[in-house]
C-alpha positions as CSV (number, residue, x, y, z in Angstrom):
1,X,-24.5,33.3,26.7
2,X,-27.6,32.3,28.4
3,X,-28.8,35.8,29.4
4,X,-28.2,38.1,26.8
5,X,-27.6,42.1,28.3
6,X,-29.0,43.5,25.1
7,X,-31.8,41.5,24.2
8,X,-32.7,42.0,28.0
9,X,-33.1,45.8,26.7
10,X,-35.3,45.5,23.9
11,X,-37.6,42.8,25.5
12,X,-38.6,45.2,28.4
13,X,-39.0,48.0,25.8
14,X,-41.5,45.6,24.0
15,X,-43.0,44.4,26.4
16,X,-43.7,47.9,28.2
17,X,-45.6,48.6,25.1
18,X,-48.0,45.4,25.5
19,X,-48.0,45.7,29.5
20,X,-49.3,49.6,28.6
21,X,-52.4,48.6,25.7
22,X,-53.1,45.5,27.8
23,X,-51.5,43.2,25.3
24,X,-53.0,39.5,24.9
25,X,-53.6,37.1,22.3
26,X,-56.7,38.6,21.2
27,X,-55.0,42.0,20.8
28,X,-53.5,43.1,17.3
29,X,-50.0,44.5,18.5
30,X,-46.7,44.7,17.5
31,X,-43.6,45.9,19.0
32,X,-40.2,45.5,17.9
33,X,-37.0,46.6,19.4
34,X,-33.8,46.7,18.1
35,X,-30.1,48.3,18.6
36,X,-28.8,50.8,15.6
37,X,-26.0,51.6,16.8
38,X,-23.8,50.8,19.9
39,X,-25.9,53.3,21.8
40,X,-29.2,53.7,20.3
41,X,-32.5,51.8,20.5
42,X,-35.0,51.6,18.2
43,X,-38.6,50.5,19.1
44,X,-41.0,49.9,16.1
45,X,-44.7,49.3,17.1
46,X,-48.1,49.0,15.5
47,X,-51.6,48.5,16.8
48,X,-54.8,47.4,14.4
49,X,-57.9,47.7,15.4
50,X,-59.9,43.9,16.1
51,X,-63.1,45.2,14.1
52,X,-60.9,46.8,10.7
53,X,-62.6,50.0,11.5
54,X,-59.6,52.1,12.3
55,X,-56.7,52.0,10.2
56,X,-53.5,50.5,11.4
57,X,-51.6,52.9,13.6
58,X,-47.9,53.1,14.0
59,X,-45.6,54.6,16.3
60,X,-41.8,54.7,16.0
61,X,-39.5,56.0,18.6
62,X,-35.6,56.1,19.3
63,X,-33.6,56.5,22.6
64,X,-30.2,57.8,22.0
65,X,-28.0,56.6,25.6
66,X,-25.7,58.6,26.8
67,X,-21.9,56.4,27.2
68,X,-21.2,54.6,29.7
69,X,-25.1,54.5,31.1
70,X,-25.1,51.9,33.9
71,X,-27.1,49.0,32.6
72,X,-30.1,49.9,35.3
73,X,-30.6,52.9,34.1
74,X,-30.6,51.6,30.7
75,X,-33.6,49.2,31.8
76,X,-35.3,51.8,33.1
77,X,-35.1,54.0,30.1
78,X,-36.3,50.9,27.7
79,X,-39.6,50.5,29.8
80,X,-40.1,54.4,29.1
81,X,-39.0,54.1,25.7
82,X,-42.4,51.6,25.0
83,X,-44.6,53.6,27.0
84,X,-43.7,56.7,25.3
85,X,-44.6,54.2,22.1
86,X,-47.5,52.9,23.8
87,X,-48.7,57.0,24.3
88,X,-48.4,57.7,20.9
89,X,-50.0,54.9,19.7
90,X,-53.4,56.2,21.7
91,X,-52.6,59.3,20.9
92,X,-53.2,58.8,17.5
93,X,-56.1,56.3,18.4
94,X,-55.1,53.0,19.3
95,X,-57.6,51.8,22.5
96,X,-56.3,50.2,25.8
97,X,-57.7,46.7,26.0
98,X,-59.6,45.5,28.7
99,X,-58.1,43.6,31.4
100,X,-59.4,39.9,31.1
101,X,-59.9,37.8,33.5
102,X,-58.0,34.1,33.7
């Protein structure tokens, strides 16, 4: 299947999470989706800091969907789902990159 519904869902929530702390390649950031059960998401993400002096901060978050969600509202809930991460990461300290220029 060329375009697969639910790794659709758990790219956008990973990539919300780099869109939101300005993820590049000089940017130490992980985010990691994945489906637990037939309706719940898991997002795993991390965020180190590029001088060592702040310890490696972590975030996890789940988003349990309701049956039958249409898969729009789905989308939309995995691109909240990584910027809730994203908060929480700089809530506990993780800093927003600067934008770069190309």
């Amino acid at each position: 299947q060329l375009n697969d519904p639910h790794a659709l869902v758990t790219c956008t929530a990973e990539r919300a999470v780099s869109r939101a702390l300005g993820g590049n390649c000089s940017v130490p950031l992980a985010a990691h989706a994945t489906w637990h059960q037939p309706d719940q998401i898991r997002l795993d993400a991390a965020w180190g800091d590029i001088h060592g002096k702040i310890p490696l901060i972590r975030s996890t978050q789940l988003l349990q969907l309701a049956p039958q969600t249409p898969p729009a509202i789905v989308l939309q809930q995995a691109e909240a789902l990584g910027q809730q991460a994203a908060s929480d990461l700089v809530a506990q300290g993780a800093q927003i990159a600067p934008a770069t220029s190309a």
